[in-house]
N, C-alpha and C positions, 0 to 999 in steps of 0.2 A: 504493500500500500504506500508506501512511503521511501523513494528512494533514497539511494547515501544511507545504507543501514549502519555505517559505521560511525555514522552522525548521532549523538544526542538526540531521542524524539520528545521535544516539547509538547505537552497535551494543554492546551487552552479549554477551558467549558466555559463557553459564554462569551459574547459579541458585542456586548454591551460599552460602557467608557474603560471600566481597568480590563475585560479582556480584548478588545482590541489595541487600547495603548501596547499593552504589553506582548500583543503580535506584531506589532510594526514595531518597539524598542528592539525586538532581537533580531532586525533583519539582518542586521552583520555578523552574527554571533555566529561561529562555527555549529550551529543544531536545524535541525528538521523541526520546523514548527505544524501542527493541524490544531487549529482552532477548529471547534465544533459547537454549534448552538441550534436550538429549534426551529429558528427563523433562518430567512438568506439574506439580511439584512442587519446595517446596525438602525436604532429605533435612539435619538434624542427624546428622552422622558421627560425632559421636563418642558418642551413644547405640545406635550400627547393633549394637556385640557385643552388646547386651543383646536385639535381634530375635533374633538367631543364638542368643543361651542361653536365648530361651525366655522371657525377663524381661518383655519390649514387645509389641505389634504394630506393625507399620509406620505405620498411621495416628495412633498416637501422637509418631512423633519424624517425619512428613514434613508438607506442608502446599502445598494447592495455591498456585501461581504468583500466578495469575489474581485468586485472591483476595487476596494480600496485597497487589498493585496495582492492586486495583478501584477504590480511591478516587482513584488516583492521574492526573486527567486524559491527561498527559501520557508515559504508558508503556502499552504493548500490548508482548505475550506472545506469540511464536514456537514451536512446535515443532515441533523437527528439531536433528539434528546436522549442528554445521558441518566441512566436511571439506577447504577452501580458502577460501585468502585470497590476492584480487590487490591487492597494497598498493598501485600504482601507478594502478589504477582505484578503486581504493577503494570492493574490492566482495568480500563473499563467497557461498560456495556451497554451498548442504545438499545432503545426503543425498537429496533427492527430486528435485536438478538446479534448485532455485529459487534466485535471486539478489536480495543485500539488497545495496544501495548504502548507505554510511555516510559522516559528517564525521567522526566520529570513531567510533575501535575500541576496546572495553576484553574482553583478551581474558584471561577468567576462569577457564577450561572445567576447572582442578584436577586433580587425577591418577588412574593406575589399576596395578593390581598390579605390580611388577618381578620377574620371573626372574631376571635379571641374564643375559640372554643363553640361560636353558636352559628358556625355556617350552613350546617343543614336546614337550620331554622330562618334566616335572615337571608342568606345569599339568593332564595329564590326569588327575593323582593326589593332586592336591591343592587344595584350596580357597582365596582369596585374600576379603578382607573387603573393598571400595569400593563397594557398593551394597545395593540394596535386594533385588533377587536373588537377590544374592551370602550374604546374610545368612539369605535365606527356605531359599535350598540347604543352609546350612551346619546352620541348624536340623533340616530333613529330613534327613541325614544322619546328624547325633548321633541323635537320634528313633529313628533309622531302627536305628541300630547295636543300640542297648539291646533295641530289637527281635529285630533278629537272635540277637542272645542269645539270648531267651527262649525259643528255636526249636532252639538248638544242642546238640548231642549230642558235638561230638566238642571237646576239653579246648583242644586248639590254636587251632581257631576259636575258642574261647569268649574265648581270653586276649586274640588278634589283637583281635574285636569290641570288646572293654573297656578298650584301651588307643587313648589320645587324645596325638595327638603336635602340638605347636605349637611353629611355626619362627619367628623372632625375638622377641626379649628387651626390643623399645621398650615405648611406652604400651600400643599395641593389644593385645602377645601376654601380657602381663601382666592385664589385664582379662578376656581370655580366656579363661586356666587359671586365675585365680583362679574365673570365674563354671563356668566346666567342673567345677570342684573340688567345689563349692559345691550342682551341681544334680545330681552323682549322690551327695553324702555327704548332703546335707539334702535337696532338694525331691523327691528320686525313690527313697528312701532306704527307703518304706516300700510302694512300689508294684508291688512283682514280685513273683510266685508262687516263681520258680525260681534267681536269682542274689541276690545282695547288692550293689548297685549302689557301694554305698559301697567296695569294691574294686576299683572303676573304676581302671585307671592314667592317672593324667596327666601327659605328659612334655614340660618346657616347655627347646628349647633357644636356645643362644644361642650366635654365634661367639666375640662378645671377652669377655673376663676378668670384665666385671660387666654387670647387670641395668641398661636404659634409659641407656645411653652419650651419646644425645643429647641432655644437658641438666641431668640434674637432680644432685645432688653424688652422693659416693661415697655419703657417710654414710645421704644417703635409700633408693637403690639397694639398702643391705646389708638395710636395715629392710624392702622391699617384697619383699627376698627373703625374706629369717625369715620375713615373714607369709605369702606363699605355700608355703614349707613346712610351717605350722601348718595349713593347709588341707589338707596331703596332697600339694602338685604336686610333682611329682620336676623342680627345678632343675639344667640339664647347662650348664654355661657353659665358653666355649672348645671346642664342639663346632659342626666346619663342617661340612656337609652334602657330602655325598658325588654322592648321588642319592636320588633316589626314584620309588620304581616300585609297582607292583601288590599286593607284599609288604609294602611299608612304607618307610624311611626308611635310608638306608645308609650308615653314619659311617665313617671310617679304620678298618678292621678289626672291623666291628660292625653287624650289621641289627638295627633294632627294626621289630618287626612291627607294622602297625598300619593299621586297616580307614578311617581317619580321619587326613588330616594337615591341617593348618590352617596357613595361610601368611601371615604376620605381616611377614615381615624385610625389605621393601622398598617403594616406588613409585616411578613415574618418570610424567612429564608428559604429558598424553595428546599424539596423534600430531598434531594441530592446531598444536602449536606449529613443529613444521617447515616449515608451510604460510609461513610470515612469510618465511624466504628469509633468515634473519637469526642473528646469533652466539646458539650454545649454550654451556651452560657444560658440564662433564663429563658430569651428570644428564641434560643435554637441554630444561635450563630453559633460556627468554626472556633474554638479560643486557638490562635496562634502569638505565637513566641514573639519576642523583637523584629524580627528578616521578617516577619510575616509568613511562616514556615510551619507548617501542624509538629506538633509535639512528636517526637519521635520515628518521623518520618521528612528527614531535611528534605526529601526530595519531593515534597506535597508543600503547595503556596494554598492560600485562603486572601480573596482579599474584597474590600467593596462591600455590600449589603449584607457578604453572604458569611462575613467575617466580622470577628468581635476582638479588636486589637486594643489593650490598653498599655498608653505609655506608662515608660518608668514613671512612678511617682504620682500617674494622676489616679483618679478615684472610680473613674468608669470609663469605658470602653468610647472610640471614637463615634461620631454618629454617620450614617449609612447615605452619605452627601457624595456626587458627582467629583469634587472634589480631592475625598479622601479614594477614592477608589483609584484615580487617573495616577496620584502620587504614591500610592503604594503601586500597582503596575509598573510605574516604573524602576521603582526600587529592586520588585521582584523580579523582572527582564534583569537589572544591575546582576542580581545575586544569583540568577541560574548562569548569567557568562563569566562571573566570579567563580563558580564551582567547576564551570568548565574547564576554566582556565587554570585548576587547582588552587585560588585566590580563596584569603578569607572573605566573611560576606560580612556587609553593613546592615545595623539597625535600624530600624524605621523613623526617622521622625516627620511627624507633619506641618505644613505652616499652613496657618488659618488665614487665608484669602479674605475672609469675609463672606457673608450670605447675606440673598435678596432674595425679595419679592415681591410680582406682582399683583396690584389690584384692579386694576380699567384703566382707561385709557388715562392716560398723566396723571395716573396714581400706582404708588409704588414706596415700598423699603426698603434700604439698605445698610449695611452696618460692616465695618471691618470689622477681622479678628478680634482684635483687640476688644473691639464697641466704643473706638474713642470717637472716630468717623462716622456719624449718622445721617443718613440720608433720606429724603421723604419728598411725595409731588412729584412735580416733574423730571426734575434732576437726576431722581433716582430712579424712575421712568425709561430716562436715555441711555444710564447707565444700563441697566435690564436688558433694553434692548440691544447694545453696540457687544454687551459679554454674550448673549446665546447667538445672538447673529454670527460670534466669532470663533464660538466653541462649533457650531454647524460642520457635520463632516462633507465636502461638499461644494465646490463654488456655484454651480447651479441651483442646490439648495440655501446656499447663502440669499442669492439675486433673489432668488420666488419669496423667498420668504421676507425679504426687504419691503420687495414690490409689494407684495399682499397686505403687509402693513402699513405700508405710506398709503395706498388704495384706502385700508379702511379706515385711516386717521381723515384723512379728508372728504369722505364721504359717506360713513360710518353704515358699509356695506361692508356684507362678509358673503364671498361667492361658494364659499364650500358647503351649502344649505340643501345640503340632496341628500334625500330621506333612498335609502339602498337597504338590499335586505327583504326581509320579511314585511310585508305590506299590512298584514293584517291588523287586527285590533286590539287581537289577546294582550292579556296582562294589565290591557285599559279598562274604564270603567264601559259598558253597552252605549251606545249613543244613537241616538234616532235620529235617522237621515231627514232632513228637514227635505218638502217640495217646495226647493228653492227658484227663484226668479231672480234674473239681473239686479243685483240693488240700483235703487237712484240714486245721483251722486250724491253725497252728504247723509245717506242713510244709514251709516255705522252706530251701532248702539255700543253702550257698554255692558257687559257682563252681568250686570244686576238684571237687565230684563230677559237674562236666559239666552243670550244669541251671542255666536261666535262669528268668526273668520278665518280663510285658509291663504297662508301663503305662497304664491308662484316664482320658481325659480329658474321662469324663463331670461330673462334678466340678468340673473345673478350668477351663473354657471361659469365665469372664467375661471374656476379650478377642476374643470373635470377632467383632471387627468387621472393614469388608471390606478387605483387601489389596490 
């Protein structure tokens, strides 16, 4: 399978930021690289909410494999999911029953939704964002709701369809309801015969006491909430989830009805990493050493989401940021051509960048490392934009995605508004076909008198390209 056997085979799992860094870092390294991941693409996560509101297509924030290691002699591209790992043969095993023999392992594979234990119960009523999927569903769904509307006769469906519930309060579920906010007050705003989309409810909650707990100060927190209330999202903080069912979402003494929830508030590591045989930490991440190396097995790397690394001296484990993954990759490409080369290896240390994030249009936070630097509005806005513009793998996805943005800054259209998929209605509330007539012009009602509207994305379609 892999020519040059007398070469080092580096096994990549995962395609994501630290395992493709750390396939393009060892293109000079005297070893045989296969990177192997489920997809033929790498997937930019942290543009995935803007597929799901409508803002991207897919082909904008992904990018085949293939090509970004075509130049690369020494790396070929696997797909399939790996689903074991015998460390002692130093071998694993996809999904189709084929086995990749490795010298060394770097297992990157990153994460996927958390219930926290109640997925068979919630997940069939709610939507989680880690793919490309994930994001095409959750588009079809809002689409699909507004729809439903425009269809609806009776006052209670109409409110259930119009109300958007989003569950955790981090980066994701903030980007979310701000862009949910955004694309039924402005970009759909003027597209329905029969409702007022801008009475959309959006209800973003959160268990602990403040907005994005994982990192960024108080002070930015209160600022991303003020702006998402100028947007219109109803902020519920200190509200734990009860369950959620068919009806909607069900708090301590309280249902909000809602045809739509969106699930923000967790990940945990995919199932690959139990294959290892080796210490978990609480999450069910990898615990590795300083190199970023499994315990007892120098020749197995762990790194990114799917890895639980804490520095000398600090208290807990790094957090599972874009980030940290691209900077350990390449420590770990350093320390497999270090071993190569019979070199000792180097520790890991991290330097904290800083983290941001978006909220709508010229609203946004930012904060260095540190937290000495804060940034909020527009400023930190531009910043937002000019870092993922420039992290994009990609020069054609750089351009589209520029373009799509300036487009919808200045005219506060989003072309990627095509409902794909499943047409039907399941999982919505029933709605009675109204025998509708042309409206006349000016006849748009609001939502209180039971009447909706559908929108046409004859118009809007300069992103159809292929998914």
């Amino acid at each position: 399978m892999v020519p040059g056997k007398s070469l080092p085979h580096v096994v990549i799992i995962g395609g994501g930021f630290g395992g493709l860094r750390a396939a393009r870092r060892l293109a000079h390294v005297p070893a045989q690289v296969t990177l192997v991941d489920r997809n033929n693409y790498h997937l930019f996560q942290p543009l995935l909410y803007q597929i799901a509101m409508a803002g991207l297509s897919p082909a904008d924030i992904a990018y085949p494999l293939r090509s970004v290691v075509s130049q690369q002699e020494n790396a070929q591209v696997l797909l399939g999911e790996a689903t074991d790992i015998d460390v002692d043969e130093r071998r694993i095993e996809l999904n189709d029953g084929a086995q990749v023999s490795y010298d060394y392992l770097v297992l990157a594979a990153g994460a996927r939704t958390n219930y926290f234990g109640n997925e068979d119960r919630w997940s069939p009523h709610s939507l989680g964002l880690k793919s490309v999927d994930d994001a095409l569903e959750i588009r079809r769904r809002v689409l699909m709701a507004f729809e439903a509307a425009e269809r609806a006769t009776d006052p209670n469906s109409l409110e259930r369809l119009l109300t958007f519930i989003v569950i955790g309060g981090g980066p994701t579920g903030v980007e979310i309801a701000g862009a949910l906010a955004e694309l039924s007050r402005r970009v759909m705003a003027e597209d329905f015969r029969h409702i007022d989309p801008t009475l959309a409810r959006v209800v973003l909650m959160e268990m602990k006491d403040r907005l994005l707990p994982g990192g960024f100060v108080a002070s930015l927190a209160e600022t991303a909430r003020r702006q998402l209330t100028d947007l219109g999202v109803e902020v519920r903080l200190g509200s734990a989830v009860q369950d959620i069912d068919e009806l909607g979402v069900r708090l301590d003494g309280e249902l909000i009805e809602s045809a739509t929830v969106l699930w923000t508030a967790g990940v945990e590591p995919r199932p690959i990493a139990r294959a290892l045989g080796t210490e978990l930490d609480g999450s069910g991440r990898v615990v590795v050493g300083q190199d970023c190396s499994v315990p007892d097995h120098p020749e197995v790397f762990a790194l990114g989401d799917i890895a639980a690394f804490t520095p000398e001296g600090a208290g807990s484990a790094l957090p599972g940021l874009a980030p940290v993954a691209m900077q350990q990759a390449v420590l770990v490409a350093d320390n497999i051509a270090r071993s190569v080369a019979g070199r000792e290896r180097r520790p890991f240390h991290y330097r904290d960048k800083g983290i941001m994030a978006t909220v709508g249009r010229s609203r946004a936070i930012a904060q260095t490392g540190s937290g000495k630097l804060k940034l909020s509005g527009l400023i930190a806005w531009l910043a937002w934009i000019f870092v993922h513009i420039w992290y994009l793998v990609g020069f054609r996805n750089r351009v589209a995605v520029f373009l799509n943005w300036f487009w919808a800054y200045l005219t506060y259209r989003r072309g990627a508004r095509l409902i794909t998929g499943d047409y039907s209605w399941r999982r919505l509330p029933s709605v009675a076909a109204r025998v509708s007539h042309p409206p006349e012009p000016g006849d748009a009602t609001a939502p209180e008198a039971g009447e909706s509207g559908a929108q046409s994305d004859s118009d809007d379609d300069a992103n159809t390209r292929a998914e």
